[in-house]
C-alpha positions in Angstrom: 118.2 179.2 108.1 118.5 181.1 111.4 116.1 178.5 113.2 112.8 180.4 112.3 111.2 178.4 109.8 109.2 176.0 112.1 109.2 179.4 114.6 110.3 176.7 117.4 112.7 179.0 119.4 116.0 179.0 121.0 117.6 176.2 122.7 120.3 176.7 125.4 123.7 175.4 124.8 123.5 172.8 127.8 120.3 171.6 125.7 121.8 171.7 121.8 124.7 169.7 123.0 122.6 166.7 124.2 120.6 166.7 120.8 124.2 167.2 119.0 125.2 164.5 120.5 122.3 162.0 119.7 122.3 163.1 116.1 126.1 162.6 116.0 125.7 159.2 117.4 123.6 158.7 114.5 125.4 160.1 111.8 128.6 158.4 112.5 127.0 155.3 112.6 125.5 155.8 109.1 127.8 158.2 107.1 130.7 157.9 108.7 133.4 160.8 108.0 130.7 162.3 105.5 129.5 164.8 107.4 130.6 168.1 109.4 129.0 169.9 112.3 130.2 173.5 112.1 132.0 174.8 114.9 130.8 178.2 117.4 132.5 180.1 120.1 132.6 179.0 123.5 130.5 181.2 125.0 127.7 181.0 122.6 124.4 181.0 125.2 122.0 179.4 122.7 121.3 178.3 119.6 118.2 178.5 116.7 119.4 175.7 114.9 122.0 173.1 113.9 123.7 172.7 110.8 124.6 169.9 109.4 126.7 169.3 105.9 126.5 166.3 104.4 128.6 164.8 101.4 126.3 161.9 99.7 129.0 161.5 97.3 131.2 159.8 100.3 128.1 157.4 101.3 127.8 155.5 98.2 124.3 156.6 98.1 122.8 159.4 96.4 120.6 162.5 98.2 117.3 161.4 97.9 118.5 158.0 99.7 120.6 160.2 102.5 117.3 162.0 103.3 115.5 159.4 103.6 118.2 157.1 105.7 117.8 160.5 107.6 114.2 160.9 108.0 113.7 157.2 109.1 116.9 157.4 111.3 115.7 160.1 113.2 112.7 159.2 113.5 111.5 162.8 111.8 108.3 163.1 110.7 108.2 167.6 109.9 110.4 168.7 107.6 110.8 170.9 104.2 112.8 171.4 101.0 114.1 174.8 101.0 116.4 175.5 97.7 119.5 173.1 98.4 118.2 173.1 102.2 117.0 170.1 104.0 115.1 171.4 107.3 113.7 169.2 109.9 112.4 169.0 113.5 114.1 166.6 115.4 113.5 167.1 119.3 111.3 169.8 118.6 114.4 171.9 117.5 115.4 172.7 113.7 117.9 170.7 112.0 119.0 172.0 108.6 121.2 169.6 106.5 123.4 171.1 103.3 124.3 168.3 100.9 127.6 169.3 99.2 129.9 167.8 96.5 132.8 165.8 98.3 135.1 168.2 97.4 133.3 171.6 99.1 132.6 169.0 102.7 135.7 171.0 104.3 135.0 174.3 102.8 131.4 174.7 103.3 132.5 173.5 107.0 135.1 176.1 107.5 133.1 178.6 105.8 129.9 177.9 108.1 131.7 177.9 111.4 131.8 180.2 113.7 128.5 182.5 113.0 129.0 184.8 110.1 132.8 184.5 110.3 133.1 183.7 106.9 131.0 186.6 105.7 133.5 189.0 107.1 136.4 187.1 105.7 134.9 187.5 102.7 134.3 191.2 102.7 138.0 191.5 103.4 138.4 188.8 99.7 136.3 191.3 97.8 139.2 194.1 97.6 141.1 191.8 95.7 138.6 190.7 93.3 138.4 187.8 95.1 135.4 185.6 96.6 135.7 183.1 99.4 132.2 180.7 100.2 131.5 177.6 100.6 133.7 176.6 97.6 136.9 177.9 98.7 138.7 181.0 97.9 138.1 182.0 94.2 138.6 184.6 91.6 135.9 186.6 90.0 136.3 186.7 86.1 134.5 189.1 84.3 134.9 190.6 80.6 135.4 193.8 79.5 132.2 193.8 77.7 128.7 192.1 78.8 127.4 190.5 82.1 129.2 187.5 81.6 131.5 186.5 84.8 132.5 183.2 86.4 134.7 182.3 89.3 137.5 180.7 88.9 139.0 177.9 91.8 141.9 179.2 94.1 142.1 177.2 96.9 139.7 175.3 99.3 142.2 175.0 101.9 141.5 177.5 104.8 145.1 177.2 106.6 146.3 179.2 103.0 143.2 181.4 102.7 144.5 182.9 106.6 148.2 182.8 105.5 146.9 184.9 102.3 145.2 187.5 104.7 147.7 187.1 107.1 145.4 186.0 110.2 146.8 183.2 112.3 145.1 180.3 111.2 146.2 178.2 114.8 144.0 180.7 116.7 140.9 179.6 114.3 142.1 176.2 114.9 141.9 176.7 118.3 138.7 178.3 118.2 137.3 182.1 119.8 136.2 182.2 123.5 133.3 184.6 122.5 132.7 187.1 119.4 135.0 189.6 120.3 138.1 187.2 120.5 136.1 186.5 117.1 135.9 190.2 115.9 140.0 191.4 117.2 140.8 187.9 114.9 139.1 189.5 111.7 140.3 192.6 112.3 144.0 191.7 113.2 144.3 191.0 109.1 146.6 193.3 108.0 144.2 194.1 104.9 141.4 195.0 107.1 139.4 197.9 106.6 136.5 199.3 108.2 135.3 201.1 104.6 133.3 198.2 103.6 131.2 198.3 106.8 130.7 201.7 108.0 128.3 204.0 106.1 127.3 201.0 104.2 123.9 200.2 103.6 123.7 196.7 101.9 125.7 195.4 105.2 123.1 197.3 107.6 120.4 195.5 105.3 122.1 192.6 106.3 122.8 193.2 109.3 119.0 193.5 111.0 119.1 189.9 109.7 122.0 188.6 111.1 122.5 189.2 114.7 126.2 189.1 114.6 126.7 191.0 111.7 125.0 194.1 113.9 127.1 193.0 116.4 130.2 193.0 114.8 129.0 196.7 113.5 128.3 198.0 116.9 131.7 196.4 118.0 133.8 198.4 115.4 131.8 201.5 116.8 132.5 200.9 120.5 135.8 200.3 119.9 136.4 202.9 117.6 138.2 201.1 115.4 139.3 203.4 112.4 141.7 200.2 110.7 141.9 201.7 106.9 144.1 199.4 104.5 143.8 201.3 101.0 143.1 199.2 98.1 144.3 199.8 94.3 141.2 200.9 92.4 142.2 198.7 89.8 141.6 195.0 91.5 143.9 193.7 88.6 146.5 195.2 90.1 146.5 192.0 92.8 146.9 189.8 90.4 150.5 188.6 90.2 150.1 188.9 94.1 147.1 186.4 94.1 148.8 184.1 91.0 152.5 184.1 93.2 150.9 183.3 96.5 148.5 180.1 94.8 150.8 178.7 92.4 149.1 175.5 92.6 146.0 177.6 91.0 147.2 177.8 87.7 145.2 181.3 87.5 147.3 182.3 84.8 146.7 179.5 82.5 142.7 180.1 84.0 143.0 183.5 82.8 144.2 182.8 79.5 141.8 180.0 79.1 139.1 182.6 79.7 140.8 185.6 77.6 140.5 182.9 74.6 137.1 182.3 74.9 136.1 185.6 75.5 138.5 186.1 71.8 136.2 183.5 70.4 132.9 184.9 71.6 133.5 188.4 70.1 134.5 186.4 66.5 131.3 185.1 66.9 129.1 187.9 67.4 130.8 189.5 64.7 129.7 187.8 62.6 126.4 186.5 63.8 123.7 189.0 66.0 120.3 190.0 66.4 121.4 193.1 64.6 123.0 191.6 61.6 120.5 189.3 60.9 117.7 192.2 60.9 120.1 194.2 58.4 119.5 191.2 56.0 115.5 190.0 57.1 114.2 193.8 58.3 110.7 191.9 58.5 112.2 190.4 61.5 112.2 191.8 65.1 111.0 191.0 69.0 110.1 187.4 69.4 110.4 186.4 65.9 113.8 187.4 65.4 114.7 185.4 68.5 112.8 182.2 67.2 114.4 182.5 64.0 117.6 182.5 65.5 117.0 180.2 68.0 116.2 177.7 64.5 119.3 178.7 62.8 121.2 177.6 65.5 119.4 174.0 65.9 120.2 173.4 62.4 124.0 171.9 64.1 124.4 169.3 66.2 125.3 171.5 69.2 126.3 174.7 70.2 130.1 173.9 69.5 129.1 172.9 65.9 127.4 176.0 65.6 130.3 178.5 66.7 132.7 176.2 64.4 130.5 176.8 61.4 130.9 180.8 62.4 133.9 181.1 62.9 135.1 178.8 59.8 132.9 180.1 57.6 133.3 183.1 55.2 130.7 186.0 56.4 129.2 185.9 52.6 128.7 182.1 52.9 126.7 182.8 56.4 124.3 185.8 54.9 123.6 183.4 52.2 122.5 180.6 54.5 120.9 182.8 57.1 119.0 184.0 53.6 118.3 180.5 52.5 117.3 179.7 55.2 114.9 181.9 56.1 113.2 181.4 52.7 113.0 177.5 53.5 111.1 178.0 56.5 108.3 180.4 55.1 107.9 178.0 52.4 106.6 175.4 54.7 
């Protein structure tokens, strides 16, 4: 949240580790090993906020009751709901909590350390068609035709992410003295480019948001670093790479999972569209034409039944119905 929401200021880092440490105390008390701090660089002078990711799964309890535990146990008595965000003043100072899924504890904590590391490690993930977050390392599906897309699970295990991108994951491990130890650790990644950063304007957007993203860009200008790895056009190309360095993935079975739906979905709208039905009820169009689909279709149990019934069924036999139909609901 960058620590302005309650506009409190900046603590220094003498001051955020005495209120880490009281909320620790707490937190290990209540939730155990469900929970992660994210880490920073040494030298970090202050601070706008803490972070703190939580895993309710792990407690037994669910989020509204972690919050709450929370809010009593902290004695907090300012706070807001902000999307998936739980912000709070304790010790006059912002405290933002992120409630995960078990699984993503680790990888929203490696992801969040370390400033906006894991923004440029993902910029670096994008050339391959690839996405790293909070969820891990995954692959960006997308079909050939429409806006459908979906990422598919690689790895949530950051020690193989680095390997992948060839940066020494023990020096991570170990942690960055300040953010240029951070910066020459990005960069040392034999796929690093400088293309996706120079001359770019939706990382300068960015970048008057996020003080270390302009720092990182005034740091590749200083040093004049002119690092160019070029990048297949075609991201597919990557792919046997990507599938032979996660076997555990199963991408390839992922893929094919995916090229069968996509099969399925163009069998379907075949034989069943906006279009189609208008060729047989012209007197339909706009918003009526979408209710009157949007009835067809509840006429089955569920959206499986419905695609079973298209697919199965002759294209004759489904103009008749689509015609039937039709006449049984101006009838009533």
């Amino acid at each position: 949240m960058g620590g302005k929401l309650f506009n409190l200021g900046r603590l220094s880092q003498t001051r955020y580790l005495d209120i880490e440490k009281e909320v620790r105390a707490y937190l290990s008390k209540t939730l155990g090993e469900a929970y992660r701090i994210p880490r920073y660089y040494a030298s970090k002078a202050d601070f706008g906020d803490m972070d703190i990711i939580v895993a309710p799964d792990l407690t037994g309890k669910d989020r509204e009751e972690v919050r709450q535990s929370i809010i009593q146990g902290l004695g907090i008595t300012q706070y807001k709901f902000v999307g998936n965000i739980f912000s709070t003043v304790y010790q006059n100072f912002q405290v933002d909590f992120f409630c995960v899924e078990a699984e993503y504890l680790e990888s929203t904590y490696n992801y969040l350390s370390f400033n906006d590391l894991g923004n440029l490690i993902g910029r670096i993930c994008k050339r391959f068609n690839l996405k790293y977050g909070e969820h891990g390392l995954m692959y960006v599906y997308r079909r050939e035709e429409g806006n459908y897309n979906i990422d598919l699970p690689i790895t949530t295990d950051f020690s193989q992410i680095c390997h992948f991108l060839g940066l020494d994951y023990a020096v991570w491990e170990k942690g960055f003295d300040n953010l240029e130890n951070l910066f020459a650790w990005v960069i040392s990644s034999p796929y690093f480019s400088v293309e996706p950063y120079l001359n770019a304007k939706p990382i300068e957007k960015r970048a008057r948001h996020r003080p270390t993203i302009e720092r990182f860009l005034e740091y590749l200008k200083q040093h004049r670093i002119q690092k160019r790895y070029v990048f297949e056009e075609d991201k597919e190309a990557y792919l046997p790479t990507i599938i032979g360095a996660f076997p555990e993935a199963k991408l390839a079975e992922q893929l094919e999972a995916e090229n069968a739906k996509e099969s399925r979905s163009i069998a379907i709208q075949a034989k069943f569209n906006g279009k189609h039905v208008m060729s047989l009820l012209p007197e339909l169009h706009g918003r009526d034409l979408g209710l009157f689909i949007l009835e067809f279709k509840q006429q089955f149990q569920d959206t499986h039944a419905f695609e079973e019934y298209i697919i199965n069924t002759p294209q004759a036999s489904i103009d008749e119905h689509i015609l039937r139909f039709h006449a049984e609901t101006q009838a009533k």
